[in-house]
C-alpha positions, -999 to +999 in steps of 0.1 A: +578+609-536+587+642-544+567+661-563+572+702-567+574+701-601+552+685-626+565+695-663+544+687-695+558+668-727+541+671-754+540+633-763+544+637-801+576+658-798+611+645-804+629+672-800+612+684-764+611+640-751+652+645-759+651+672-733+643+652-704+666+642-686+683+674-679+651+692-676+652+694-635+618+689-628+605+662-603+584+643-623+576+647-660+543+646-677+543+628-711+512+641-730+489+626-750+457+647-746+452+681-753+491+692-764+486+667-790+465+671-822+438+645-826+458+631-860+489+628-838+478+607-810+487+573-825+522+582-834+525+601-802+512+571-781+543+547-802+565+576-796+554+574-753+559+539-750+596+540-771+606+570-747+595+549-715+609+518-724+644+533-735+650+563-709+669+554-682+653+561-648+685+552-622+702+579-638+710+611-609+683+635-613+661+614-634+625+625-633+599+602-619+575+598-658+542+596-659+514+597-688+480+625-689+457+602-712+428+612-728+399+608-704+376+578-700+346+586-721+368+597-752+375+563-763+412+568-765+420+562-729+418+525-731+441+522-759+468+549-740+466+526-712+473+495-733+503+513-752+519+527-718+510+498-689+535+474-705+568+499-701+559+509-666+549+544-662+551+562-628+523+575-627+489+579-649+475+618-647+437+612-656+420+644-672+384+654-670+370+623-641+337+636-629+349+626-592+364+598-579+340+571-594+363+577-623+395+573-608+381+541-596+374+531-630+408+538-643+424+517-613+398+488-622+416+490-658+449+497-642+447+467-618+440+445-649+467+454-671+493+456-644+484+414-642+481+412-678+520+427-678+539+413-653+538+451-633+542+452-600+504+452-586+496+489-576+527+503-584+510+527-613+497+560-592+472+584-600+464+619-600+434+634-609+429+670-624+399+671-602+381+701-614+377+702-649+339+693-658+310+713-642+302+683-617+335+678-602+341+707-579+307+695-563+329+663-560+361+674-547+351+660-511+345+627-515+376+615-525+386+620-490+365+591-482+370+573-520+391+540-515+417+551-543+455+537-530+465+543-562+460+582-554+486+599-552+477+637-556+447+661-563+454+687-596+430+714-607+429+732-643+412+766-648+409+763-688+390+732-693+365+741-665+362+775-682+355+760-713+332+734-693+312+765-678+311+786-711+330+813-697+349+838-715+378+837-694+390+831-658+409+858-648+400+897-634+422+928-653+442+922-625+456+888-638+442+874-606+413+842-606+378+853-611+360+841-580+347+806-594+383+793-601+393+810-567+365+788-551+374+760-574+415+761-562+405+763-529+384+733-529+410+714-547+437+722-521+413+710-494+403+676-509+438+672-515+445+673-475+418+654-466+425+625-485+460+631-472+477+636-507+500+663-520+480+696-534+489+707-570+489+738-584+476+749-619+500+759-643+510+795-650+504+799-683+527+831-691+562+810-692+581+842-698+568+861-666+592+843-639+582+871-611+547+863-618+554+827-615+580+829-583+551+848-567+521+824-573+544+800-564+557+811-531+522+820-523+506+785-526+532+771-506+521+795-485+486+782-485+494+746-482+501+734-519+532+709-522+540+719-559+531+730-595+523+719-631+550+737-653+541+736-695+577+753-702+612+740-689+623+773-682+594+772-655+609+740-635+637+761-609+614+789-600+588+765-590+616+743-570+628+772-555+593+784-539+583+747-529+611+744-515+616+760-479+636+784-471+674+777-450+655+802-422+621+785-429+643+747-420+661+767-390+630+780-371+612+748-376+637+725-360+639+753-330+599+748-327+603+715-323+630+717-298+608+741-281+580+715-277+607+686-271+625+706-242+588+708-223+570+673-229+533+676-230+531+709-231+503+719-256+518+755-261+555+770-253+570+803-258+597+809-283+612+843-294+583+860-275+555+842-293+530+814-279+530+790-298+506+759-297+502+722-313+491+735-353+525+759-352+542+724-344+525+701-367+535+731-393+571+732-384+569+690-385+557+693-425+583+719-432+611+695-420+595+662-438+594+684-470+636+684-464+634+650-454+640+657-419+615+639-396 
């Protein structure tokens, strides 16, 4: 599963759910938490289920769909989950879980409904935006250890942990993370590896600044990230293009691997007057499986 882009849908909005299937993005979120009013959410959860049940997901660049509920202790998520469960969402993005105990929780209630439906057992994945109460960065560990099949990549959001902490904001003059949300990112990307699930950037809130956004991108990718929440369409090709790697990135990793292929059990070779060891060929091996080269 592809996943570079991840574009919010406001779940109450006809006119944006009509842009879907041209929108580009990878997968698409269909909101029902915080883009939607609390007055809204009934018609927007009717609206969800309609839009799942009618839009047609064989067609060529269709958009894997998944659903961000309201979290667990709000006493909406139980009645999202019975509105959506039934018309087969892709995926279930869970807001605000302390750690995994509550993505465990939500696959107890998924794993019931799914039977209660006729949906394919398990089917229904799971990503967490795993940072956005004051407890869950202390958390971000464990759900490398957490028994969660159902997971199938770690998110983090800077404004609801801001708002979480009391801060006034969580960014320097220089636009960049203050260093709690720096800390916070960085802890995210790691739990994401070590429970061996793709690494999600935060959004980038300023949709008209595409250098800004290109930039971020490019760098996360850099850093190990797989892809990027987008809240604007116009966001969803800059953030393909920078997870995406580059025609010289493909090119030098395939000669890496020929490198280590011409000399078998070699732990390090020499290529383009460079040493190169095992991590430079386990890194060239990801950048070919994210082309879908093994």
């Amino acid at each position: 599963m592809t996943l570079r882009s991840l574009l919010f849908i406001p779940g109450d909005s006809d006119k944006k759910l009509a842009k879907v299937a041209g929108c580009g993005a990878d997968a698409v979120i269909l909101d029902l938490e915080d883009s939607v009013a609390p007055a809204a959410k009934p018609a927007a959860r009717d609206k969800v289920a309609e839009f799942l049940h009618g839009f047609d997901r064989d067609a060529q660049g269709a958009p894997a769909l998944w659903v961000r509920i309201n979290p667990l202790d709000s006493g909406l998520a139980e009645t999202d989950l019975a509105a959506v469960v039934p018309v087969r969402p892709d995926g279930i993005m869970l807001p605000k879980p302390d750690g995994p105990a509550d993505c465990a929780k939500l696959s107890d209630l998924l794993d019931h409904m799914e039977l209660a439906h006729g949906v394919t057992p398990g089917s229904i994945g799971v990503i967490p935006v795993a940072s956005e109460t004051a407890i869950a960065p202390f958390r971000l560990g464990e759900y490398a250890t957490a028994d969660l099949p159902r997971l199938r990549g770690i998110t983090w959001g800077a404004e609801d942990l801001a708002a979480a902490l009391g801060a006034t904001g969580n960014r320097g003059p220089d636009g960049e993370f203050l260093f709690t949300f720096r800390l916070v990112r960085s802890l995210a990307l790691m739990a994401a590896h070590a429970a061996g699930v793709p690494a999600i950037e935060t959004l980038h809130a300023d949709f008209r600044d595409e250098a800004g956004l290109a930039a971020s991108s490019r760098q996360a990718f850099s850093e190990g990230f797989s892809g990027r929440l987008a809240i604007h369409p116009a966001q969803v090709a800059p953030i393909n293009a920078a997870f995406t790697p580059s025609a010289e990135e493909v090119a030098f990793a395939r000669r890496v691997v020929a490198a280590f292929a011409a000399e078998p059990g070699a732990g390090v070779v020499g290529l383009d007057g460079r040493m190169l060891d095992i991590p430079h060929l386990k890194a060239a091996k990801r950048t070919l499986s994210l082309v879908g080269e093994e």
